[in-house]
C-alpha positions in Angstrom: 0.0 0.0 0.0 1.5 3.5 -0.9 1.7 6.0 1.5 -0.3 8.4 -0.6 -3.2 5.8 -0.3 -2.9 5.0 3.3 -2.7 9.1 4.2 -6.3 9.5 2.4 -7.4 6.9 3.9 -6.4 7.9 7.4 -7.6 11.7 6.4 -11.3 10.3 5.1 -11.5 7.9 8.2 -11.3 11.3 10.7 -15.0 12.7 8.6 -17.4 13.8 11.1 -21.4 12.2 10.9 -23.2 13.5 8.0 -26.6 12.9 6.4 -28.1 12.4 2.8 -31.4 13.5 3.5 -33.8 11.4 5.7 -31.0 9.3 6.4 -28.3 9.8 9.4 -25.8 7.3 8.1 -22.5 6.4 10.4 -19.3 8.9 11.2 -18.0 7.4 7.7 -19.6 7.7 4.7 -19.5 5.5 1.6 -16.1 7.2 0.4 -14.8 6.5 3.8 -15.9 3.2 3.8 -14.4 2.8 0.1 -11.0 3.8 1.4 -11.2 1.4 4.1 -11.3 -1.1 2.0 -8.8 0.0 0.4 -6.0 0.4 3.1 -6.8 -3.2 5.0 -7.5 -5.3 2.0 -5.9 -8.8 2.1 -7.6 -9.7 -1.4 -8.6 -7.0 -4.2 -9.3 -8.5 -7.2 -11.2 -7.0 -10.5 -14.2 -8.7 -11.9 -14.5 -9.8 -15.8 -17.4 -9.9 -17.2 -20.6 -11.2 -15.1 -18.5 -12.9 -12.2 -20.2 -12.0 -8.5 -19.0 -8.7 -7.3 -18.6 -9.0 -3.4 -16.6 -7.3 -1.1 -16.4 -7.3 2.8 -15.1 -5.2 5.5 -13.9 -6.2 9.1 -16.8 -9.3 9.3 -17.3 -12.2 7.0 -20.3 -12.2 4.8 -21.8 -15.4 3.5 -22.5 -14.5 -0.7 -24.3 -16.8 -2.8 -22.3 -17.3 -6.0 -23.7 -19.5 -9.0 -26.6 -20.7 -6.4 -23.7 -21.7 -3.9 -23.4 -20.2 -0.8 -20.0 -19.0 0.5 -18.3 -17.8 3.5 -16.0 -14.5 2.5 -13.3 -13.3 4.4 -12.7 -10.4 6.2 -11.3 -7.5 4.0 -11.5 -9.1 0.3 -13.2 -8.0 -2.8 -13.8 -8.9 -6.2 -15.7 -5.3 -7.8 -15.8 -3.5 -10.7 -16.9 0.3 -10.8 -20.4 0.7 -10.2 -20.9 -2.4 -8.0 -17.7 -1.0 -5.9 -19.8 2.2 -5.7 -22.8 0.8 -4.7 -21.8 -2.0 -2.3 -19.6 0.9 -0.1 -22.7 2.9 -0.2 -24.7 -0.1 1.5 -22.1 -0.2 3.8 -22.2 2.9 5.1 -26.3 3.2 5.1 -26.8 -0.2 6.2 -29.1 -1.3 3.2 -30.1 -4.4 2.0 -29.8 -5.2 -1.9 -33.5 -4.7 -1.5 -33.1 -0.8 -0.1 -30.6 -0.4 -3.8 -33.9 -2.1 -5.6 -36.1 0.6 -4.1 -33.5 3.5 -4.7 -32.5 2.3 -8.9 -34.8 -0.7 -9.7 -31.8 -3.2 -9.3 -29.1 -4.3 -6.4 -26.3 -3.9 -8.7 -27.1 -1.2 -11.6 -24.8 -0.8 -14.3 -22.5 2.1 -14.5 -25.0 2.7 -17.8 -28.3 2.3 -15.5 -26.6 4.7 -12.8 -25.5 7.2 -15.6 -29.0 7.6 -17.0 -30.9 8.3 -13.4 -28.1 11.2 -12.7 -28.9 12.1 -16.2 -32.0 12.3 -15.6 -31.8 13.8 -12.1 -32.3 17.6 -11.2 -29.0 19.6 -10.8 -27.6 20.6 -7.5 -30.1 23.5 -6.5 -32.7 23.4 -8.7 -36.4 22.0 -7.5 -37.0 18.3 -6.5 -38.5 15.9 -9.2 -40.9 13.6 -8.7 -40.6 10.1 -8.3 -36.8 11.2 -7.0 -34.4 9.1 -7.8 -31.8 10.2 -5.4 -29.2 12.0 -7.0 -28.5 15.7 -7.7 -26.5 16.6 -11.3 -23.1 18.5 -10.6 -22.7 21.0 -13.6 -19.8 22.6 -12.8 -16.0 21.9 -11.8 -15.6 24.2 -8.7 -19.0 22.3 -7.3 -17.4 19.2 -7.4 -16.7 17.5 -3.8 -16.2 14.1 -1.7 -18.6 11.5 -2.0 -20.2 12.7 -5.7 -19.9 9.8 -8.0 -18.7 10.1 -11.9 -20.2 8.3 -14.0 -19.3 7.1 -17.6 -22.1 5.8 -19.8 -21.8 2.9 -22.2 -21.8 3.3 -25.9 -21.3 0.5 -28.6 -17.7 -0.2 -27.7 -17.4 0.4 -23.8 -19.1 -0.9 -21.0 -19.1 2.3 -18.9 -17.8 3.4 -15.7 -17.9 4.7 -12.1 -15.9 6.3 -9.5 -16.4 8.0 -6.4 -14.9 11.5 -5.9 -12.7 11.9 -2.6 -12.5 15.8 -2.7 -12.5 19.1 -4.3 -11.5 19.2 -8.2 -8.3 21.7 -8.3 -7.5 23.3 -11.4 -4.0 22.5 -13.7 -1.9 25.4 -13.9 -0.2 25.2 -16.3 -2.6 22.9 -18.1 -1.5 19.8 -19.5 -1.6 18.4 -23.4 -4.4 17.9 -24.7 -5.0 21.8 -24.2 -8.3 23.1 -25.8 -8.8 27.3 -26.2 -11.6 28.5 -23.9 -11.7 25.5 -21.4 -10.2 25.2 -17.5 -8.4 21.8 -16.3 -9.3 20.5 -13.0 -8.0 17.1 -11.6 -10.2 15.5 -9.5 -9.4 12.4 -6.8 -11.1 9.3 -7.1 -11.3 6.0 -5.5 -12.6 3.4 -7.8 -12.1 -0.6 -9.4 -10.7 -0.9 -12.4 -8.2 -3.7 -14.2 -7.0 -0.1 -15.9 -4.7 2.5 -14.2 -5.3 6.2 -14.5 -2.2 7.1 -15.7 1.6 5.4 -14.2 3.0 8.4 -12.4 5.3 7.5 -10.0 4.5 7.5 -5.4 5.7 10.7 -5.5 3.0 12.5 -7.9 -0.3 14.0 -6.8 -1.6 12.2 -9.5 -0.3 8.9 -8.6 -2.7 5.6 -9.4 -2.0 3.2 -5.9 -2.4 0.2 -8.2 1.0 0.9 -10.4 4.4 0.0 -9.7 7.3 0.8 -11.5 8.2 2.9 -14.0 5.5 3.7 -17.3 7.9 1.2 -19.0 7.9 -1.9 -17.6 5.7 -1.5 -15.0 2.5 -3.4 -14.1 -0.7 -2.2 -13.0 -2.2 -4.3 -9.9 -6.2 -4.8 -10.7 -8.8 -4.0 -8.4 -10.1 -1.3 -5.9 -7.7 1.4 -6.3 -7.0 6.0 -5.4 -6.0 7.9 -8.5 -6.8 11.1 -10.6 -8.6 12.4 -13.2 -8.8 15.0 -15.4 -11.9 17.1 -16.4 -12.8 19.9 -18.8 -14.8 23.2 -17.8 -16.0 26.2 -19.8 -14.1 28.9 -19.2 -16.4 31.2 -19.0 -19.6 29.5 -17.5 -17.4 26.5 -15.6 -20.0 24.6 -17.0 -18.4 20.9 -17.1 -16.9 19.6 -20.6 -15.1 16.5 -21.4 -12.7 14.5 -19.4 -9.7 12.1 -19.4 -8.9 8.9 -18.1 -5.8 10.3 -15.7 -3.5 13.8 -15.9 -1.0 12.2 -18.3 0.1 14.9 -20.8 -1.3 13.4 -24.3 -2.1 14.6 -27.4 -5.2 12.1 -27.8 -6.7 11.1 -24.4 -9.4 14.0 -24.1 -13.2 12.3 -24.6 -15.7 14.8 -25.5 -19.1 14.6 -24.2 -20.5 13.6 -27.5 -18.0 10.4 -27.8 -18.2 9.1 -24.1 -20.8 11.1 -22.2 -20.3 10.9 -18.4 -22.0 12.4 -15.7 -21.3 14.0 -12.0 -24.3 12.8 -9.6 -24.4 13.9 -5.6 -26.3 11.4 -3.3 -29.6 13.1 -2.1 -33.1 12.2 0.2 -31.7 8.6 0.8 -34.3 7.1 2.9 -33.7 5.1 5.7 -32.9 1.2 5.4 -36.1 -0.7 5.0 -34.0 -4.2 5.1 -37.1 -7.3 4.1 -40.0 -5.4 5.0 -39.5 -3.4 2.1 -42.2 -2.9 0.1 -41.8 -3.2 -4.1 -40.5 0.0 -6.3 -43.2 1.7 -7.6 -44.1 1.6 -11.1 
């Protein structure tokens, strides 16, 4: 574990009690909880495909795979982006894959699925929508902070994406290639799972990914749960949010424009309290 992931984690574990709405969740919320993981882990793994996404904390957890029942240790994990968002978020609320049902429909979304309900969603500060769906739209870079969730949709030849934000988005100076004429720069932390690193800086950088070693050449990137940066574009006029990268490395070619892989900012809003069995069915 690098230092610069066990000093976030140690930083996020010190958060004082917060709520989302109805909800009073624990002193850590599911960023917390994320980097938790992330700091004690004795497996972290990356899923493929349709394998079971499971990860546990300080207990064991009995999770049915393929109609089998089995015991999981303490601190292990097989995820992948949006089931690594939502199983810290259950952690720190205390749901049931039935509370996730009545909050999106499903206990484990896609990152697609999650991208069209913040897409959907009101942004921060306008009016409430009815039926909510529990997320607010961030618009802009400078109202970016810990806990929102970024979201990448899927198109024909990508399966989509999610991370959870661990602070503020600061702003490049001097921006890094590629540059575009009337936009700002702002890298923004993130803690996510992903068998791809954001970038291959080395311990030292503030845009280091925790799952590289060694140098860009020659180097190896370890899959699974994971801190690291990215990069996203504002207007620089309205701050209104534009494209994004993948990490801070300077490229020529690594910008995606909103048209070619849309993504999406969404805060956490009006989560209800945990309902556990005795919830009743989503509405129609």
């Amino acid at each position: 574990m690098s230092r610069r992931t066990t000093s976030l984690a140690v930083a996020s574990l010190a958060a004082a009690s917060f709520m989302l709405g109805s909800a009073t969740a624990s002193a850590k919320d599911h960023t917390d909880w994320a980097l938790d993981f992330i700091d004690r882990a004795v497996t972290n793994e990356a899923t493929t495909g349709d394998e079971k996404c499971y990860m546990t904390w300080g207990d064991s957890e009995v999770v049915n795979i393929d109609g089998t029942d089995v015991e999981i240790s303490p601190w292990t994990g097989r995820t992948k982006g949006a089931c690594f968002f939502v199983l810290s978020l259950k952690k720190a609320m205390g749901y049931s894959d039935k509370d996730i049902r009545y909050l999106w429909i499903k206990s484990r979304p896609s990152s697609g699925e999650l991208f069209d309900f913040i897409n959907d969603s009101p942004a921060v500060g306008a009016p409430a929508r009815e039926p909510e769906n529990y997320f607010r739209r961030v618009t802009t870079a400078v109202d970016i902070q810990k806990g929102d969730v970024l979201v990448i949709d899927k198109t024909a030849t990508y399966a989509g994406h999610t991370v959870i934000i661990t602070g503020p988005a600061r702003e490049i100076l001097p921006q890094i290639n590629p540059r575009y004429s009337g936009t700002r720069q702002y890298a923004v932390p993130i803690v996510d799972s992903t068998s791809t690193a954001h970038g291959c800086f080395s311990e030292e950088s503030p845009y280091a990914d925790s799952r590289w070693s060694g140098e860009c050449t020659g180097g190896y990137m370890a899959e699974g749960a994971g801190t690291a940066t990215m990069r996203v574009y504002a207007d620089s006029f309205s701050g209104m949010l534009l494209g994004y990268t993948w990490s801070v490395t300077s490229s020529q070619t690594s910008y995606y424009s909103p048209s070619t892989r849309p993504y999406r900012i969404g805060r956490l809003a009006k989560l209800p309290e945990p309902q556990g069995d005795d919830l009743p069915p989503p509405p129609p």
